[in-house]
C-alpha positions as a Markdown table, in Angstrom:
| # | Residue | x | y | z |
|---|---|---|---|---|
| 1 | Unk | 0.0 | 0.0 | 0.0 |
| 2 | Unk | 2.8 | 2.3 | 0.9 |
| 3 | Unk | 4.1 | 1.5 | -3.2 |
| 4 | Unk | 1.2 | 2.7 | -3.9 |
| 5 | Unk | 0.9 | 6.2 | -2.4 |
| 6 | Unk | 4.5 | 6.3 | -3.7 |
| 7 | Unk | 3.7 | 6.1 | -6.9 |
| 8 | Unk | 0.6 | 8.3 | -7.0 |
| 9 | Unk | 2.4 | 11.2 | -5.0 |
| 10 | Unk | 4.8 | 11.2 | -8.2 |
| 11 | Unk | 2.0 | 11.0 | -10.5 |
| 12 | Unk | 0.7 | 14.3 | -8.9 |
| 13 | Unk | 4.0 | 16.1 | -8.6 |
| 14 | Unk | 4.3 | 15.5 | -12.5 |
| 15 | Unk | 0.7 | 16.3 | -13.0 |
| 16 | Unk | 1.3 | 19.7 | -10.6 |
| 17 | Unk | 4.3 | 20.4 | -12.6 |
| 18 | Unk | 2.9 | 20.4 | -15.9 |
| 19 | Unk | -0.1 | 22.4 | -16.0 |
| 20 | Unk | 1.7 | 25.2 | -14.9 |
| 21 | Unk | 1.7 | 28.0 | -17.7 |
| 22 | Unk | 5.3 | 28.7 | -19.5 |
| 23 | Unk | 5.6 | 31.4 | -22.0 |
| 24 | Unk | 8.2 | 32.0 | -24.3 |
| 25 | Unk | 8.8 | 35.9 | -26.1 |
| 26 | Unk | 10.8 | 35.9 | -28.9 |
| 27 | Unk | 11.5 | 39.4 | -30.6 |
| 28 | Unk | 13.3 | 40.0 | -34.0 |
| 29 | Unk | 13.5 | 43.0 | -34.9 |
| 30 | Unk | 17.0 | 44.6 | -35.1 |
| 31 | Unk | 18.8 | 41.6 | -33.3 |
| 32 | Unk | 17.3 | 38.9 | -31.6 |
| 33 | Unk | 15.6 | 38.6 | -27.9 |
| 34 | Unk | 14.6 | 35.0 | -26.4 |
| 35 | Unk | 13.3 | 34.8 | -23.2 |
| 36 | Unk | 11.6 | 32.2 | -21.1 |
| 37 | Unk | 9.0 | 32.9 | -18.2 |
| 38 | Unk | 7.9 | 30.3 | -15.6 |
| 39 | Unk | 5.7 | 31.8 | -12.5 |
| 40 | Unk | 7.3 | 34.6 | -11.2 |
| 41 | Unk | 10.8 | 33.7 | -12.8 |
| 42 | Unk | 12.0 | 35.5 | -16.2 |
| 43 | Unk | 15.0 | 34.3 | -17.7 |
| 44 | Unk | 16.6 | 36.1 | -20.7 |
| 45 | Unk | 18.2 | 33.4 | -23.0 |
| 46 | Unk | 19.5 | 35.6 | -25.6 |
| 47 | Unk | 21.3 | 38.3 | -25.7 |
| 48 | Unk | 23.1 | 37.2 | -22.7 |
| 49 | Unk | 23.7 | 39.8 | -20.9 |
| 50 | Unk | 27.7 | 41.1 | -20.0 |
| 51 | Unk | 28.7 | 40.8 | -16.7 |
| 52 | Unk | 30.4 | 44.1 | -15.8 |
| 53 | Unk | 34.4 | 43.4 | -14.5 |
| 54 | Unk | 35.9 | 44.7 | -11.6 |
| 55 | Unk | 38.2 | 48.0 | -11.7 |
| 56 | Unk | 41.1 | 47.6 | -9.5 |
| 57 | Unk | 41.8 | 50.5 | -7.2 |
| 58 | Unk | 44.9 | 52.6 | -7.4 |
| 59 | Unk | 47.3 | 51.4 | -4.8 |
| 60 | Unk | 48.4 | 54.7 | -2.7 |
| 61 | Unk | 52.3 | 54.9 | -2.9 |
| 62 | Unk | 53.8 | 56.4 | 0.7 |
């Protein structure tokens, strides 16, 4: 019996899982956007975005 509620609990997770809505945006105009959004999360697939680098500080000479 315990198999059983096993199984099922699965069943629901995957059932749970997939009828939650996913939308994808595309845009094409002068280069192209892709991005994916699931629930509250918003992912941008392309461009990817830069990630800014670090500026070293002067070091101070006595």
């Amino acid at each position: 019996m315990t198999a059983l509620y096993i199984i099922l609990g699965i069943i629901a997770f995957f059932v749970i899982l997939l009828s939650i809505k996913i939308a994808v945006t595309v845009h094409y105009e002068d280069d192209v956007a892709v991005s994916v959004k699931w629930l509250f999360i918003k992912i941008n697939i392309l461009p990817k975005e830069e990630k800014a680098e670090k500026k070293e500080k002067p070091k101070k000479e006595k």
